[in-house]
N, CA, C and O of each residue as an XYZ file, in Angstrom:
344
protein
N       5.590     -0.831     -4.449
C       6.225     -1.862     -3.669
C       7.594     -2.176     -4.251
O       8.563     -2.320     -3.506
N       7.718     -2.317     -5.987
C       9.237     -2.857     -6.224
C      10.096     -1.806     -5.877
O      11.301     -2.045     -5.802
N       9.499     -0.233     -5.564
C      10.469      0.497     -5.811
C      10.986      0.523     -4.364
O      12.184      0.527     -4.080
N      10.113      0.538     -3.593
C      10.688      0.372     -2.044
C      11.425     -0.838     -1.724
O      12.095     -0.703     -0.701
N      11.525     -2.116     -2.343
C      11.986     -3.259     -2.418
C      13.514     -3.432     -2.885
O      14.362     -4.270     -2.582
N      13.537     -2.374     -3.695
C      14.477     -1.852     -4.266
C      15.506     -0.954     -3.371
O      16.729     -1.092     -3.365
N      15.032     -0.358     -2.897
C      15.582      0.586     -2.531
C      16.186      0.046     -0.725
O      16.862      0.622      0.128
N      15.729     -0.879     -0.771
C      16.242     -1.546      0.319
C      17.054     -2.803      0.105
O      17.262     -3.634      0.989
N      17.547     -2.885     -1.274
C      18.814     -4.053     -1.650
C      17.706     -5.282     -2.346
O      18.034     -6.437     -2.075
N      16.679     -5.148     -3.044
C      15.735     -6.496     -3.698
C      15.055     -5.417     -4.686
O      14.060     -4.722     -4.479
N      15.674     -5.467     -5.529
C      15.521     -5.156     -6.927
C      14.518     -6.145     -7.418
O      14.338     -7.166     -6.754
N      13.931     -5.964     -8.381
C      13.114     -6.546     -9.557
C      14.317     -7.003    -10.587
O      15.141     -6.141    -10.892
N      14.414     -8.006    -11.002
C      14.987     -8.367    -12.236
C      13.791     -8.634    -13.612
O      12.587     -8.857    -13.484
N      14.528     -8.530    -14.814
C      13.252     -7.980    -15.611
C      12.502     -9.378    -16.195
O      11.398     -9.354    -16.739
N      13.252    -10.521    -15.998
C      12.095    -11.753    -16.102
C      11.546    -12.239    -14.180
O      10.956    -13.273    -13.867
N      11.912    -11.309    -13.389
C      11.016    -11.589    -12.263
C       9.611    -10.955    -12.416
O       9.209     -9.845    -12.764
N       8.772    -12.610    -11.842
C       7.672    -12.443    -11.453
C       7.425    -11.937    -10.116
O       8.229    -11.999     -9.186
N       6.218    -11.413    -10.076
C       5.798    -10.511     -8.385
C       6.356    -11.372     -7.721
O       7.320    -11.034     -7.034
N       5.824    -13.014     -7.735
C       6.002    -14.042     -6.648
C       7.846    -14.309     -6.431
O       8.531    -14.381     -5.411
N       8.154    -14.392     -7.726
C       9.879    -14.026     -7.289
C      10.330    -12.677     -7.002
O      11.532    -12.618     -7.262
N       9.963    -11.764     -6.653
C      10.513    -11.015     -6.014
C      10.094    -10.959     -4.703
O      10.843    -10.536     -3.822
N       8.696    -11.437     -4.428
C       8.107    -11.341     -2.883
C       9.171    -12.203     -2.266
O       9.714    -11.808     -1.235
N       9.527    -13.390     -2.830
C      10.400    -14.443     -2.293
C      11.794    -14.337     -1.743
O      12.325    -14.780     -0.725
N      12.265    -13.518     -2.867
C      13.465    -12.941     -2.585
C      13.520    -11.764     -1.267
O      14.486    -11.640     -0.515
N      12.247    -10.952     -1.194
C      12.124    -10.166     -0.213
C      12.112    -10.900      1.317
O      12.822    -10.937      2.322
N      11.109    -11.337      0.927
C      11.211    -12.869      2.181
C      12.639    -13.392      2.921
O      13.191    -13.560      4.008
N      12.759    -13.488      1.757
C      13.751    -14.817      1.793
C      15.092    -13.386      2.411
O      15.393    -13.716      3.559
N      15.674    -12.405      2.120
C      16.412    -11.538      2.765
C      15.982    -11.092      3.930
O      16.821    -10.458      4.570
N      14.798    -11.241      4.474
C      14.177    -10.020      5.336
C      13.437     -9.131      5.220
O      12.713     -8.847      6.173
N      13.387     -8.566      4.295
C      12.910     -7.289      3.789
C      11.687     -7.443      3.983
O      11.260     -6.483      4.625
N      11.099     -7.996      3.805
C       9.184     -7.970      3.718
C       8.820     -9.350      5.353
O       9.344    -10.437      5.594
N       8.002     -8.760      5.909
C       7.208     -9.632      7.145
C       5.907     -9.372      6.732
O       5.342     -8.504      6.068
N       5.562    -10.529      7.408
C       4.014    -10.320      7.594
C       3.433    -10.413      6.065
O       4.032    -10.324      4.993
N       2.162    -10.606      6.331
C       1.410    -10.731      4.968
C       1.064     -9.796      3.991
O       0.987    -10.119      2.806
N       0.858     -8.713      4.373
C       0.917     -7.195      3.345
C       0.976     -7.703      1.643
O       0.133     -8.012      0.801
N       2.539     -7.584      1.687
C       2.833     -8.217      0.401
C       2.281     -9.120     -0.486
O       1.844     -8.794     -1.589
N       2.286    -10.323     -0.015
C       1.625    -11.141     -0.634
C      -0.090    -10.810     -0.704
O      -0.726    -11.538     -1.466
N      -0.735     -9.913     -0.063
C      -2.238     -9.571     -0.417
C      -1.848     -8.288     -1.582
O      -2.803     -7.829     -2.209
N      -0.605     -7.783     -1.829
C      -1.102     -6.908     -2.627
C      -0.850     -7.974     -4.162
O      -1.780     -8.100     -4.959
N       0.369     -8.597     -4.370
C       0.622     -9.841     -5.139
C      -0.425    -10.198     -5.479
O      -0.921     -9.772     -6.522
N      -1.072    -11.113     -4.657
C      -2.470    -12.016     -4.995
C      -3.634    -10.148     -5.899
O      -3.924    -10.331     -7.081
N      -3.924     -9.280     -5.534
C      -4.624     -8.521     -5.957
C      -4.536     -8.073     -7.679
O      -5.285     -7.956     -8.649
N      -2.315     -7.837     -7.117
C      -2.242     -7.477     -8.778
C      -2.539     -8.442     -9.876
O      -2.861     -8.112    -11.017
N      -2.369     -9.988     -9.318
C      -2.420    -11.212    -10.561
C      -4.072    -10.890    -10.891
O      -4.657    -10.783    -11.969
N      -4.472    -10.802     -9.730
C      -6.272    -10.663     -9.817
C      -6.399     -9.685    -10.920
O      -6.731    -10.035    -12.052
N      -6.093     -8.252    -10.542
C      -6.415     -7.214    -11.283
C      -5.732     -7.350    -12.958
O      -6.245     -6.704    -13.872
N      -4.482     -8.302    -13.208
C      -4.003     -8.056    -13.936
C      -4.603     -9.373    -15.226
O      -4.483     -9.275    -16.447
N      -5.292    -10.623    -14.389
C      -5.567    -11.495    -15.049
C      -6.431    -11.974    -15.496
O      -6.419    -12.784    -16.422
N      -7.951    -11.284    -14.535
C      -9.252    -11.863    -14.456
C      -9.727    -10.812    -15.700
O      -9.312     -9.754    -16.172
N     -10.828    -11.729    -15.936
C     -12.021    -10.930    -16.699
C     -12.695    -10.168    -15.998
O     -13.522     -9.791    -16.827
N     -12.895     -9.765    -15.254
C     -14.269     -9.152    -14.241
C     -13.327     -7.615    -13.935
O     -12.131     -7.662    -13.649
N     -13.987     -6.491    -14.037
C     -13.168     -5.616    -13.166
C     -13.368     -5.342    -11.701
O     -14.359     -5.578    -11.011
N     -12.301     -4.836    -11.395
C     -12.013     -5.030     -9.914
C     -13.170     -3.755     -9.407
O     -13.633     -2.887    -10.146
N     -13.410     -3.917     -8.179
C     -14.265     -2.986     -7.441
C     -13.446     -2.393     -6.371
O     -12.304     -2.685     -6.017
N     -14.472     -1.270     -5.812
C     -13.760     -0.107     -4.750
C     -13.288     -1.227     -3.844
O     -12.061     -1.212     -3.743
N     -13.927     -2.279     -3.090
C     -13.454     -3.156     -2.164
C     -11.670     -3.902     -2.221
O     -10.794     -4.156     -1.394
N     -11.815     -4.000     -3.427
C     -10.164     -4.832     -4.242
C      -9.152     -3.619     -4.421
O      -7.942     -3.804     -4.291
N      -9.728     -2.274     -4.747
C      -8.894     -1.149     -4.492
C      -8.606     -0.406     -3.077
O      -7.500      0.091     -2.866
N      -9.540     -0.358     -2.216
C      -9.653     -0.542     -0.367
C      -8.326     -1.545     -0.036
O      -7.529     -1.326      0.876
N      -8.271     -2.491     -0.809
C      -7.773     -3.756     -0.034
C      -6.123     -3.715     -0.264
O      -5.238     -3.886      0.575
N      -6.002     -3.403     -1.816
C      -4.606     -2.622     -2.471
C      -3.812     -1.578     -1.647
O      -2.639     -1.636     -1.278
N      -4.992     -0.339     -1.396
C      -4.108      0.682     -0.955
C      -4.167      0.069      0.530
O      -3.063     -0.085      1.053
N      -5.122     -0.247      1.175
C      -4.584     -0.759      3.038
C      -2.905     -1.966      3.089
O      -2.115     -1.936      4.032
N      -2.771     -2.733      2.064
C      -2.032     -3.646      1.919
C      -0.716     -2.529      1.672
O       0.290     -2.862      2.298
N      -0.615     -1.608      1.080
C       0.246     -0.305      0.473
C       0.726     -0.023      1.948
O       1.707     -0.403      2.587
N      -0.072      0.582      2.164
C      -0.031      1.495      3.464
C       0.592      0.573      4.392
O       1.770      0.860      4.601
N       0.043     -0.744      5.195
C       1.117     -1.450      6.370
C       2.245     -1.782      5.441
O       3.286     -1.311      5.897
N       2.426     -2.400      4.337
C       4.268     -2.416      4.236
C       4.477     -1.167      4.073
O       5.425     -1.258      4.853
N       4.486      0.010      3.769
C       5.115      1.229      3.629
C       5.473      1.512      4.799
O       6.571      2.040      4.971
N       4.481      1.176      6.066
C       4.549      1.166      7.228
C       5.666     -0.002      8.005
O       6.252      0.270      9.053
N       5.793     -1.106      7.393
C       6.506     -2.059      7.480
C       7.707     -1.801      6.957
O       8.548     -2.310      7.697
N       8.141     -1.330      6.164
C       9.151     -1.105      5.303
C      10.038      0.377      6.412
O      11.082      0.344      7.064
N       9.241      1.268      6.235
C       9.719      2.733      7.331
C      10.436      2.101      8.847
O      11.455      2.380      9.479
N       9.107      0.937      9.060
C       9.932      0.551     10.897
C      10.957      0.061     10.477
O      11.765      0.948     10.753
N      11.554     -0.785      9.965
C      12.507     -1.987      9.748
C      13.680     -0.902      9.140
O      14.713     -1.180      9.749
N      13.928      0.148      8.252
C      14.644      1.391      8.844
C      14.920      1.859      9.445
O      16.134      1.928      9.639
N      13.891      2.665     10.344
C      14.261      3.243     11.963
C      15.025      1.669     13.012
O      15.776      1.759     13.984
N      14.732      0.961     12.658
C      15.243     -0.430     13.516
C      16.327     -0.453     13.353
O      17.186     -0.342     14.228
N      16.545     -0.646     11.844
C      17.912     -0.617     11.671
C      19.186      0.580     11.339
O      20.402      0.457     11.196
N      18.352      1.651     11.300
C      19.251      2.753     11.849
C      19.469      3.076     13.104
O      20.297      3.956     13.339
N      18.797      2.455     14.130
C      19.314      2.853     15.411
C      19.980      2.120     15.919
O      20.729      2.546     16.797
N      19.986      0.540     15.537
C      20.576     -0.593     15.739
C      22.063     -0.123     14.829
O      23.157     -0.296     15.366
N      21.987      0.321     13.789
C      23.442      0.599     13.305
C      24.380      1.649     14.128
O      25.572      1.425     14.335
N      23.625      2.955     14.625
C      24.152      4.094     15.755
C      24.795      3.560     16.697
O      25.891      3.965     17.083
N      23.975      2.268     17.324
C      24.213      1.736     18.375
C      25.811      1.679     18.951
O      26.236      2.231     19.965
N      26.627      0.763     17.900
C      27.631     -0.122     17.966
C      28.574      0.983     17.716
O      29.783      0.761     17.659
């Protein structure tokens, strides 16, 4: 996710947290819809809890992957054809 975030003008800075960069994504455009923030909420999960995560929390990671990657690709084609346009 940061690298695609990135690569669309919302870099990671190296004391940003996930939640400040989701924000910043937000907050430019870059990210719609909830995707993001379910993969966010997963990594604090995976990264904070005692318990390990199960196939269901990894199901839930890569589907959350997959629509912004999917989210991320349209909002390209959008705006490359919208740029041709003019």
């Amino acid at each position: 996710m940061e690298t695609h975030l990135a690569e669309r003008g919302t870099a990671r800075a190296i004391a940003d947290t996930p939640d400040e960069l989701l924000a910043r994504a937000r907050a430019t455009g870059i990210v719609r819809g909830t995707a993001a923030a379910r993969l966010t909420a997963l990594f604090y999960e995976a990264r904070f809890s005692s318990h390990p995560l199960d196939h269901r929390q990894r199901d839930a990671a890569e589907q959350a992957l997959d629509e912004l990657a999917a989210a991320l690709a349209e909002a390209e084609t959008v705006k490359a054809g919208t740029g041709g346009a003019g």
